[in-house]
CHARMM internal coordinates of N, CA and C (Angstrom, degrees):
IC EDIT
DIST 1 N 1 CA 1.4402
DIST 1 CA 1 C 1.5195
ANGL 1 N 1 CA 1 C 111.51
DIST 1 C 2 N 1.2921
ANGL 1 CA 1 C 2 N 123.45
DIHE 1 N 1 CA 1 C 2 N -43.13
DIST 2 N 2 CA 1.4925
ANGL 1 C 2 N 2 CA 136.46
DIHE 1 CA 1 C 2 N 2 CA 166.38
DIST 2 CA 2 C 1.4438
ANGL 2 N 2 CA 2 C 107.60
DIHE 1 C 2 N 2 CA 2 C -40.27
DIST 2 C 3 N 1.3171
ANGL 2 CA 2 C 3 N 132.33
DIHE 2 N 2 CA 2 C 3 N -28.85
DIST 3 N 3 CA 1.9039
ANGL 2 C 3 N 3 CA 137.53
DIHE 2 CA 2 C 3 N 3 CA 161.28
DIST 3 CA 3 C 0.9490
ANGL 3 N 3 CA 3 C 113.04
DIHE 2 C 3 N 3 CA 3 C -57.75
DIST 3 C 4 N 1.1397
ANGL 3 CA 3 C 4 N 121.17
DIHE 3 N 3 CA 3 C 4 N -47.47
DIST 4 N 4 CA 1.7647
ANGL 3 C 4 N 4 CA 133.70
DIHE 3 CA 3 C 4 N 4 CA -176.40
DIST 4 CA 4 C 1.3698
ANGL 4 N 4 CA 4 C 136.72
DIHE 3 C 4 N 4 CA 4 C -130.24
DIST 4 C 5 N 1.0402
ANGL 4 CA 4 C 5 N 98.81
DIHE 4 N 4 CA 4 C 5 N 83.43
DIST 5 N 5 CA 1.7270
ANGL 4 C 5 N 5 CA 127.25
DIHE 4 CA 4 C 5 N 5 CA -164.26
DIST 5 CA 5 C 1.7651
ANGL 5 N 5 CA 5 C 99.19
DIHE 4 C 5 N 5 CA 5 C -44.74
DIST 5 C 6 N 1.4566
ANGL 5 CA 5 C 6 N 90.49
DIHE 5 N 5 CA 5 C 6 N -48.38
DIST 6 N 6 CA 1.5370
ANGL 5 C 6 N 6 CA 95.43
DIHE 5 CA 5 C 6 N 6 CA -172.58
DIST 6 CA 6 C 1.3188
ANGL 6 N 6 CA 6 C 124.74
DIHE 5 C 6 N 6 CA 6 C -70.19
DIST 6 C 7 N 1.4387
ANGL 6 CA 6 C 7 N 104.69
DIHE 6 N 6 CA 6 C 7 N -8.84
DIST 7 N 7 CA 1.9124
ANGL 6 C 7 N 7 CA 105.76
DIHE 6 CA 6 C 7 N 7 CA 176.66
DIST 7 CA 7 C 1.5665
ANGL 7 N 7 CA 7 C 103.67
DIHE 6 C 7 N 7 CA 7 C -77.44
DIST 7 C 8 N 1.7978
ANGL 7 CA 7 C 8 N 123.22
DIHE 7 N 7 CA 7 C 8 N -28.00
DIST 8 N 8 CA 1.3688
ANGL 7 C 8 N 8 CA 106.67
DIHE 7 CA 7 C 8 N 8 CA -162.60
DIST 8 CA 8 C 1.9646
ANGL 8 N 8 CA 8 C 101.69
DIHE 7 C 8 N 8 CA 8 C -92.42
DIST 8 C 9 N 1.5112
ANGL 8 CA 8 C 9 N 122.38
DIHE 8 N 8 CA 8 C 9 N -12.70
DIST 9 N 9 CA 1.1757
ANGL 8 C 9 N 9 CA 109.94
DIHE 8 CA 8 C 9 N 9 CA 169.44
DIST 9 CA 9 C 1.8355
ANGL 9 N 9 CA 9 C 110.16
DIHE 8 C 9 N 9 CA 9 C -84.14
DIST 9 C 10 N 1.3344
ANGL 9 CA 9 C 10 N 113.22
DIHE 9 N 9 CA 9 C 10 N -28.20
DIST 10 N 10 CA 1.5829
ANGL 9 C 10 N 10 CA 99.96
DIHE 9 CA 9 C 10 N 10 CA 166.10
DIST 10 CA 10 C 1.0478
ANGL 10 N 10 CA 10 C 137.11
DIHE 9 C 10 N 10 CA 10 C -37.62
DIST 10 C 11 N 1.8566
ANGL 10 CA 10 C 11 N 104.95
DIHE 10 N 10 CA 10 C 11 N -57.76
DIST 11 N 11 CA 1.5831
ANGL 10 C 11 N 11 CA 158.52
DIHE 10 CA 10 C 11 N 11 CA 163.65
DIST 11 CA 11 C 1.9808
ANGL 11 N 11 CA 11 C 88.20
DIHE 10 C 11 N 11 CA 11 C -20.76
DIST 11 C 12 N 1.4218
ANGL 11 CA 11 C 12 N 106.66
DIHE 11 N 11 CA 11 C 12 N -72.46
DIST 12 N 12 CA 1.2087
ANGL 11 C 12 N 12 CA 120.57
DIHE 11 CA 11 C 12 N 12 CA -156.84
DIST 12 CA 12 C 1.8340
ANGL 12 N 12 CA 12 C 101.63
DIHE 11 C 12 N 12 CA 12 C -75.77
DIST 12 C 13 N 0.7797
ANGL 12 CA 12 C 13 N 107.15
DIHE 12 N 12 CA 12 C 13 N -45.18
DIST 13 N 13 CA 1.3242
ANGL 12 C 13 N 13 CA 115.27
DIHE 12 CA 12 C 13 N 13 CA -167.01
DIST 13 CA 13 C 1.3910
ANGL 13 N 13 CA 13 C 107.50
DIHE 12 C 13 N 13 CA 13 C -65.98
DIST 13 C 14 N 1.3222
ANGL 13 CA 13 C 14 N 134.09
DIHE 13 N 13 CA 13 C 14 N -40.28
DIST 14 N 14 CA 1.6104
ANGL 13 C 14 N 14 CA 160.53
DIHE 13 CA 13 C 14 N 14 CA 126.17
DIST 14 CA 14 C 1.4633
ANGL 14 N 14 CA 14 C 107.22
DIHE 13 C 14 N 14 CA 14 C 3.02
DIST 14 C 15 N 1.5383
ANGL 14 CA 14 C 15 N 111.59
DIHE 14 N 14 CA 14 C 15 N -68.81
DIST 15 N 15 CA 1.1671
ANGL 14 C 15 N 15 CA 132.63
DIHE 14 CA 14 C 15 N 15 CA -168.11
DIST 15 CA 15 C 1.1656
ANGL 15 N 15 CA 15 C 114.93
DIHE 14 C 15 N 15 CA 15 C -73.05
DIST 15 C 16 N 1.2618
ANGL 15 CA 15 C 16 N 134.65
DIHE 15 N 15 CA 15 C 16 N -41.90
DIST 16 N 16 CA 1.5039
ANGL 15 C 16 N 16 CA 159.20
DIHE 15 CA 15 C 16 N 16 CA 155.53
DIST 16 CA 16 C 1.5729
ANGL 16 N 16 CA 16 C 102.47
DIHE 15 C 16 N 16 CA 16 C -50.77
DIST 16 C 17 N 1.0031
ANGL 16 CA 16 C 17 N 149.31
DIHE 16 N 16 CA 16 C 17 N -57.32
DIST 17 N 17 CA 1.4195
ANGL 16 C 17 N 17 CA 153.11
DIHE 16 CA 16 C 17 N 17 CA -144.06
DIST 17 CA 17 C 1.8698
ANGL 17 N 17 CA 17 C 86.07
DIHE 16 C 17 N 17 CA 17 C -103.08
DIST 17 C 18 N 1.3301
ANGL 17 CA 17 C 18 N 116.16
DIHE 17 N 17 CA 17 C 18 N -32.60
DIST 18 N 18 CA 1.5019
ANGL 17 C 18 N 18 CA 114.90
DIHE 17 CA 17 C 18 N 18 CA 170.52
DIST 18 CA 18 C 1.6329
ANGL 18 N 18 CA 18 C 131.90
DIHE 17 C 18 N 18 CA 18 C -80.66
DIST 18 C 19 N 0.9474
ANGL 18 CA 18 C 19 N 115.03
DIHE 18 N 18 CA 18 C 19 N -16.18
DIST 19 N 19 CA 1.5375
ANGL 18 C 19 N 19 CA 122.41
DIHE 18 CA 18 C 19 N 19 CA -142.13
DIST 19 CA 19 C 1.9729
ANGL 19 N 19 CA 19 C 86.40
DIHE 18 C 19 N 19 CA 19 C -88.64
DIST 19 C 20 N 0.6778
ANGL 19 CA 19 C 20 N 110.92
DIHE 19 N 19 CA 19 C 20 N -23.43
DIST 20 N 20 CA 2.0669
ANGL 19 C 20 N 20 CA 107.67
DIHE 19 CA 19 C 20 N 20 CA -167.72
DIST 20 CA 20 C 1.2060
ANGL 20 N 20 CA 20 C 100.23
DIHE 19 C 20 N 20 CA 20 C -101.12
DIST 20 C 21 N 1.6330
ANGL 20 CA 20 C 21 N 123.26
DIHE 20 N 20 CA 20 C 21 N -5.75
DIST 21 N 21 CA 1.4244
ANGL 20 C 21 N 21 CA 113.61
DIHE 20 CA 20 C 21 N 21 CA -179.50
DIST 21 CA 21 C 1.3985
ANGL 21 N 21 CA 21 C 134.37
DIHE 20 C 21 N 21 CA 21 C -104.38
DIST 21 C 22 N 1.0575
ANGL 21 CA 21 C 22 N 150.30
DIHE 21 N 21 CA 21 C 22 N -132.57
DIST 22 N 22 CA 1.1820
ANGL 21 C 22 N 22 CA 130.03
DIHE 21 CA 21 C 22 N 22 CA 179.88
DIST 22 CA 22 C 1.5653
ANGL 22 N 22 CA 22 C 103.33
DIHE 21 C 22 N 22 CA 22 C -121.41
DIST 22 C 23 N 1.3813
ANGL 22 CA 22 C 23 N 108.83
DIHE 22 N 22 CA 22 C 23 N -23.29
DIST 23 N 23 CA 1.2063
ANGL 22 C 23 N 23 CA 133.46
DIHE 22 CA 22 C 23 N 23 CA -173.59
DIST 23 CA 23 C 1.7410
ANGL 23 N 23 CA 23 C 111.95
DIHE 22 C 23 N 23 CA 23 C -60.63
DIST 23 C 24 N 1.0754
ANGL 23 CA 23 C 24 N 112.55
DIHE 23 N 23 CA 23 C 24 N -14.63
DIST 24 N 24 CA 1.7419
ANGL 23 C 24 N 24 CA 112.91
DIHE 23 CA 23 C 24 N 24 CA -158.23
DIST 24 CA 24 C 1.1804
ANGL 24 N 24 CA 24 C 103.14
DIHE 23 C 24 N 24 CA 24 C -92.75
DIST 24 C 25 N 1.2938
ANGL 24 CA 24 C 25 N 123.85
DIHE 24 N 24 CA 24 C 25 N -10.72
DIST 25 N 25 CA 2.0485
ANGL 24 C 25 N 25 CA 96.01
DIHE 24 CA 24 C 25 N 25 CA 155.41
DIST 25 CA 25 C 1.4455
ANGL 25 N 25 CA 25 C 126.06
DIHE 24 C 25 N 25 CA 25 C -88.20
DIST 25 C 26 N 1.7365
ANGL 25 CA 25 C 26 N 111.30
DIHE 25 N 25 CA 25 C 26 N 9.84
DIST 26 N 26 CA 1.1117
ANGL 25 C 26 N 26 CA 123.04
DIHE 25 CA 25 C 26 N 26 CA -163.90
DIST 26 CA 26 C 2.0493
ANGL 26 N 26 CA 26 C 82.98
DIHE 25 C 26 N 26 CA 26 C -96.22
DIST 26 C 27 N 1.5077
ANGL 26 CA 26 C 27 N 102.63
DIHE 26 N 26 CA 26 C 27 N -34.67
DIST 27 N 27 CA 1.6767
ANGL 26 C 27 N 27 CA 93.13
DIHE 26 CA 26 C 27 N 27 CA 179.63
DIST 27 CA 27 C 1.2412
ANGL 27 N 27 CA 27 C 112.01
DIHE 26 C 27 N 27 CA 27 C -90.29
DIST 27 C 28 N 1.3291
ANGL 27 CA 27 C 28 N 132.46
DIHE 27 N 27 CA 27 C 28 N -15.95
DIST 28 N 28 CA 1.4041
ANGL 27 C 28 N 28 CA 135.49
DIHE 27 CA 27 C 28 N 28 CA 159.50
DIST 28 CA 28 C 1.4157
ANGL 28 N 28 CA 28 C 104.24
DIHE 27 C 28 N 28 CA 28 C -55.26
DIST 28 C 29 N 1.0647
ANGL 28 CA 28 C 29 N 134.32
DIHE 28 N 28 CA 28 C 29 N -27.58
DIST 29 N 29 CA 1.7592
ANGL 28 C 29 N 29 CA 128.87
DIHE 28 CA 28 C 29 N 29 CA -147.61
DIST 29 CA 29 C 2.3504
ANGL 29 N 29 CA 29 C 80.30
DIHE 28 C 29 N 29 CA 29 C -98.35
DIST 29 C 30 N 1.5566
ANGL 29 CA 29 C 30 N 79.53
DIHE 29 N 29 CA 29 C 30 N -40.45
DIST 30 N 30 CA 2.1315
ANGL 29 C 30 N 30 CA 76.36
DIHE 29 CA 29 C 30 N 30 CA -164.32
DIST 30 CA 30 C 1.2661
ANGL 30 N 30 CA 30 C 103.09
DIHE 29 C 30 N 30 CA 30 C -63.53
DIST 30 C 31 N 1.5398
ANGL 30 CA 30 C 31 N 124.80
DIHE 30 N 30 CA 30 C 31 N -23.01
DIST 31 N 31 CA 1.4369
ANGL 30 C 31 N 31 CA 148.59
DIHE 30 CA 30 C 31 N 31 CA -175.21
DIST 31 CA 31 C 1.9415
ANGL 31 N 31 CA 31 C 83.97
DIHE 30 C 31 N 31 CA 31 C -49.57
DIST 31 C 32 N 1.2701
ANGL 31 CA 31 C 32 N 87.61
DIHE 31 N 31 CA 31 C 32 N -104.19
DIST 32 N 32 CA 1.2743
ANGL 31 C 32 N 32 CA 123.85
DIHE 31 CA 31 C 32 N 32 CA -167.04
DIST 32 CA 32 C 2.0031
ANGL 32 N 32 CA 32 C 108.21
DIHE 31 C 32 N 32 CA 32 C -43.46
DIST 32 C 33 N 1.1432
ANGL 32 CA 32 C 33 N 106.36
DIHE 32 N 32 CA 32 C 33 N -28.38
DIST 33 N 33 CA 1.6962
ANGL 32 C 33 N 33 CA 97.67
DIHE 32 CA 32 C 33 N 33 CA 162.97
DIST 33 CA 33 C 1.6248
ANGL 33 N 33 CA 33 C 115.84
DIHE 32 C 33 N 33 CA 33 C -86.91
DIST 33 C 34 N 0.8935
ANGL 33 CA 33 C 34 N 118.44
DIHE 33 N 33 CA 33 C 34 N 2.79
DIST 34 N 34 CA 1.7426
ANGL 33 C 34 N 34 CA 131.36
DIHE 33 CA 33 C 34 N 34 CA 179.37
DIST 34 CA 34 C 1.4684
ANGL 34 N 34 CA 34 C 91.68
DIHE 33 C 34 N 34 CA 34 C -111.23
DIST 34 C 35 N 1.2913
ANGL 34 CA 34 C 35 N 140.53
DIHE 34 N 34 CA 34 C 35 N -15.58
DIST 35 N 35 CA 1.2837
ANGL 34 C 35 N 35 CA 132.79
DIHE 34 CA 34 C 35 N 35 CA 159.47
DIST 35 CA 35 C 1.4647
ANGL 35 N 35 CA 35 C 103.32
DIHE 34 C 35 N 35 CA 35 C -78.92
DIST 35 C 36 N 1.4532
ANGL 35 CA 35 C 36 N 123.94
DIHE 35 N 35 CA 35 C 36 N -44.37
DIST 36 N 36 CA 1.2242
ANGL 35 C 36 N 36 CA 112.00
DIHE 35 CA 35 C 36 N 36 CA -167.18
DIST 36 CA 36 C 2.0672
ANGL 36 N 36 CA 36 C 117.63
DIHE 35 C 36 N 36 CA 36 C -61.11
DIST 36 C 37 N 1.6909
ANGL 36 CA 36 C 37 N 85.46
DIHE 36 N 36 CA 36 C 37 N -32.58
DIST 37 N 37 CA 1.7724
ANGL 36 C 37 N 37 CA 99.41
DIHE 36 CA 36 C 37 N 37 CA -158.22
DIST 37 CA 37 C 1.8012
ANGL 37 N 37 CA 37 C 86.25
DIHE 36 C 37 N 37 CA 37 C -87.20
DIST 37 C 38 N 1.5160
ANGL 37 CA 37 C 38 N 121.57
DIHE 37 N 37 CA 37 C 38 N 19.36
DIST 38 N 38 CA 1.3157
ANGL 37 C 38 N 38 CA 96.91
DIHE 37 CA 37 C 38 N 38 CA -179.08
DIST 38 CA 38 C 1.5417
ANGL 38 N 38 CA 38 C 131.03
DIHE 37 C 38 N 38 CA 38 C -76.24
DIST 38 C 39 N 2.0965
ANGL 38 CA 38 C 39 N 94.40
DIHE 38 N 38 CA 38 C 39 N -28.41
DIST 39 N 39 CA 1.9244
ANGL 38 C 39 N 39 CA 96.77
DIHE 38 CA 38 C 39 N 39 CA -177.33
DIST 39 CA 39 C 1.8152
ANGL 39 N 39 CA 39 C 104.65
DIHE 38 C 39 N 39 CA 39 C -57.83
DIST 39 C 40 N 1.5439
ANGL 39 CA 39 C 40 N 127.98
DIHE 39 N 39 CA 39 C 40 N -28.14
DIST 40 N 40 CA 1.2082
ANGL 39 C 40 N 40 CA 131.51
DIHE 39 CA 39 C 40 N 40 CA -174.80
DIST 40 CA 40 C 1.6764
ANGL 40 N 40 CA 40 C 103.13
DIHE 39 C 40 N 40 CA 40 C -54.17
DIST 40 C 41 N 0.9058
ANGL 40 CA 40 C 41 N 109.75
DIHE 40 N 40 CA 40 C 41 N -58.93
DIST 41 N 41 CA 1.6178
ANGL 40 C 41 N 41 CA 120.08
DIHE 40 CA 40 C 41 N 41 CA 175.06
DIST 41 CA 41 C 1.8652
ANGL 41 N 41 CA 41 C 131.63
DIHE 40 C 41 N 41 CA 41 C -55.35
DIST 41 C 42 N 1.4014
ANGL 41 CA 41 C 42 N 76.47
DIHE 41 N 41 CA 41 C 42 N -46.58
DIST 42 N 42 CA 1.8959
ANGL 41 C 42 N 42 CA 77.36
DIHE 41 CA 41 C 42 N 42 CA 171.87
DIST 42 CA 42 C 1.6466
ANGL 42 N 42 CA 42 C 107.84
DIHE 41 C 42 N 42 CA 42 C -100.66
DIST 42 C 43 N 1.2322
ANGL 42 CA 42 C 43 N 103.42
DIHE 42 N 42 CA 42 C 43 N 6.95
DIST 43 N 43 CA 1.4217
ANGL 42 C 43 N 43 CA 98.90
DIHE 42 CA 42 C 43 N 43 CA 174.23
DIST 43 CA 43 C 1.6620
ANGL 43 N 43 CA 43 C 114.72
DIHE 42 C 43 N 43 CA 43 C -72.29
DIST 43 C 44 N 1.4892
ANGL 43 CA 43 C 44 N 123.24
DIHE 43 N 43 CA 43 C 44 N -24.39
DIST 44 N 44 CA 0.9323
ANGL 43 C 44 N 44 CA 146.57
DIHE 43 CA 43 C 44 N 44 CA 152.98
DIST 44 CA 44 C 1.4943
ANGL 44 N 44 CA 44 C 136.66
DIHE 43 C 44 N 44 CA 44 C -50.03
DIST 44 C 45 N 1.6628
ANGL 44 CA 44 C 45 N 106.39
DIHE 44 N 44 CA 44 C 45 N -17.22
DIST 45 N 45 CA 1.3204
ANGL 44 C 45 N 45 CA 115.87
DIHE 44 CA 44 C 45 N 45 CA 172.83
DIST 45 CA 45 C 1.5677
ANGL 45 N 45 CA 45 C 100.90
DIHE 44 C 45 N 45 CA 45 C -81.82
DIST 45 C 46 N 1.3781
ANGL 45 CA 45 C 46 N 96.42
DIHE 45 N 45 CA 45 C 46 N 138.27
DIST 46 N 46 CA 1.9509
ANGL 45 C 46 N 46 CA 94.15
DIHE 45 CA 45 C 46 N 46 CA -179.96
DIST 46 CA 46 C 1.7470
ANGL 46 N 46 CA 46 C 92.69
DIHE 45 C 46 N 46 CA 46 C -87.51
DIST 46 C 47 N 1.6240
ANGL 46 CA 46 C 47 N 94.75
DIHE 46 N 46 CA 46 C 47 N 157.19
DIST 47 N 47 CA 1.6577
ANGL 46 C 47 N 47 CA 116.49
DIHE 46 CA 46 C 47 N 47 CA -166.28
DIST 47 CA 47 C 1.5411
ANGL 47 N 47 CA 47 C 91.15
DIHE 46 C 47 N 47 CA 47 C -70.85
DIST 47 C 48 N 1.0831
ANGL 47 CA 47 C 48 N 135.27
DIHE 47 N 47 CA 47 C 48 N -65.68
DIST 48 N 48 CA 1.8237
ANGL 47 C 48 N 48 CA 125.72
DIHE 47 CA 47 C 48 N 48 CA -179.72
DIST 48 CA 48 C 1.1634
ANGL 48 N 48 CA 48 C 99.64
DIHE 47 C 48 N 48 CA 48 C -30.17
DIST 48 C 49 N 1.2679
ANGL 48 CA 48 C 49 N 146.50
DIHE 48 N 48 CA 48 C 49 N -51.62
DIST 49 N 49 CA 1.4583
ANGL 48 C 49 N 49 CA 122.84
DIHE 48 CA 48 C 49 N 49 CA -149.81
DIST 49 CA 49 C 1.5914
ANGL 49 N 49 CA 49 C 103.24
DIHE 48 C 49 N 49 CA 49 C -101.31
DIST 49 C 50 N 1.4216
ANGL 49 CA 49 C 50 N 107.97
DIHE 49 N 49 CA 49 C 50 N -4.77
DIST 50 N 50 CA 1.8330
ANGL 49 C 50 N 50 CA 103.85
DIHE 49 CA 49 C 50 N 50 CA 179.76
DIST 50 CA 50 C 1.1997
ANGL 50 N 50 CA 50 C 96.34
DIHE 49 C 50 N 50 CA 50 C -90.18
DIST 50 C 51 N 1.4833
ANGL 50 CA 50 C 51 N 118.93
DIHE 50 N 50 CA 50 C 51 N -33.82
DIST 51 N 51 CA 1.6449
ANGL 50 C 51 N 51 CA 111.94
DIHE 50 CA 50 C 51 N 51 CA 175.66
DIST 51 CA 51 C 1.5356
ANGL 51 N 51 CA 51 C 122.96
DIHE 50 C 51 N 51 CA 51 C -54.99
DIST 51 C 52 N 1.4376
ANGL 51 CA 51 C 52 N 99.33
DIHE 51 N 51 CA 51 C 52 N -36.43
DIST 52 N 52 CA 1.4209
ANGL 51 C 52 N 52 CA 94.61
DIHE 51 CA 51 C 52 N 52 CA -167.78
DIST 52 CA 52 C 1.7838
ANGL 52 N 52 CA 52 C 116.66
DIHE 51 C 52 N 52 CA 52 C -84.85
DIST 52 C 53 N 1.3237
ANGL 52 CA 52 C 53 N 113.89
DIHE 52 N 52 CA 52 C 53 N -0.14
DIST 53 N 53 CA 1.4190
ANGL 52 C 53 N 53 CA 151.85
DIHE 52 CA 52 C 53 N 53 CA -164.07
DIST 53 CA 53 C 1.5008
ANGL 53 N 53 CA 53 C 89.58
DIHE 52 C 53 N 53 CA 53 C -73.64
DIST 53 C 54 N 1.1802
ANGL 53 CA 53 C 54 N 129.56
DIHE 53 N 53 CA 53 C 54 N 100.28
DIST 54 N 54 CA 1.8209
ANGL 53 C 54 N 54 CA 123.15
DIHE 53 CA 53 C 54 N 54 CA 168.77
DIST 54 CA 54 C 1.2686
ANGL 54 N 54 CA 54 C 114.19
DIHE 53 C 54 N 54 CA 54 C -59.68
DIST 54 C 55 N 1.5242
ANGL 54 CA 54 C 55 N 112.11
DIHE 54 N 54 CA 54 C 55 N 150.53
DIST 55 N 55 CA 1.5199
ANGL 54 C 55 N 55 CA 109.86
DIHE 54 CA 54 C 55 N 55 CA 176.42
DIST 55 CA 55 C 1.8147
ANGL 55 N 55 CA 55 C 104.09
DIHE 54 C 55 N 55 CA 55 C -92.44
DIST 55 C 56 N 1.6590
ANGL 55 CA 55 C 56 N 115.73
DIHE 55 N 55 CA 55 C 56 N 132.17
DIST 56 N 56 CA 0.9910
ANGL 55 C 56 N 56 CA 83.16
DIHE 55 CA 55 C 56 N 56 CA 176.30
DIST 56 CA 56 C 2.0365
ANGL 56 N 56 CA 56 C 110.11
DIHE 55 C 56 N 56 CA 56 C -135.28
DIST 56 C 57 N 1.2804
ANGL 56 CA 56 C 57 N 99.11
DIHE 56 N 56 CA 56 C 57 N 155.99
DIST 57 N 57 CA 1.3270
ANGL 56 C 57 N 57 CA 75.32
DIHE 56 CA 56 C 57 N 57 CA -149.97
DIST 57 CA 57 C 1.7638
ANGL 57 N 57 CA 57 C 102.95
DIHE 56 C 57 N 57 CA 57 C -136.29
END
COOR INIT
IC SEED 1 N 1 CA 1 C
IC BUILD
């Protein structure tokens, strides 16, 4: 998430514009299957560059 600043104000902004509607387990569900398909995705990051990636906390 620290790569892309802009996914965690979307993320939020998403959630907020969802939460009173009827619609928000339909974005919980997109939530949570983009959690599922995530090892596919970062499986793709090569280990040198996650290493060198600071933790920050």
């Amino acid at each position: 998430m620290s790569r892309k600043p802009w996914f965690g104000r979307a993320s939020a902004l998403l959630i907020v514009a969802f939460v009173f509607t009827p619609y928000f387990g339909h974005v919980a569900f997109l939530y949570l299957f983009g959690y599922l398909l995530s090892p596919i995705w970062t499986g793709r990051v090569d280990a040198e560059t996650a290493g060198r990636e600071a933790r920050e906390s």
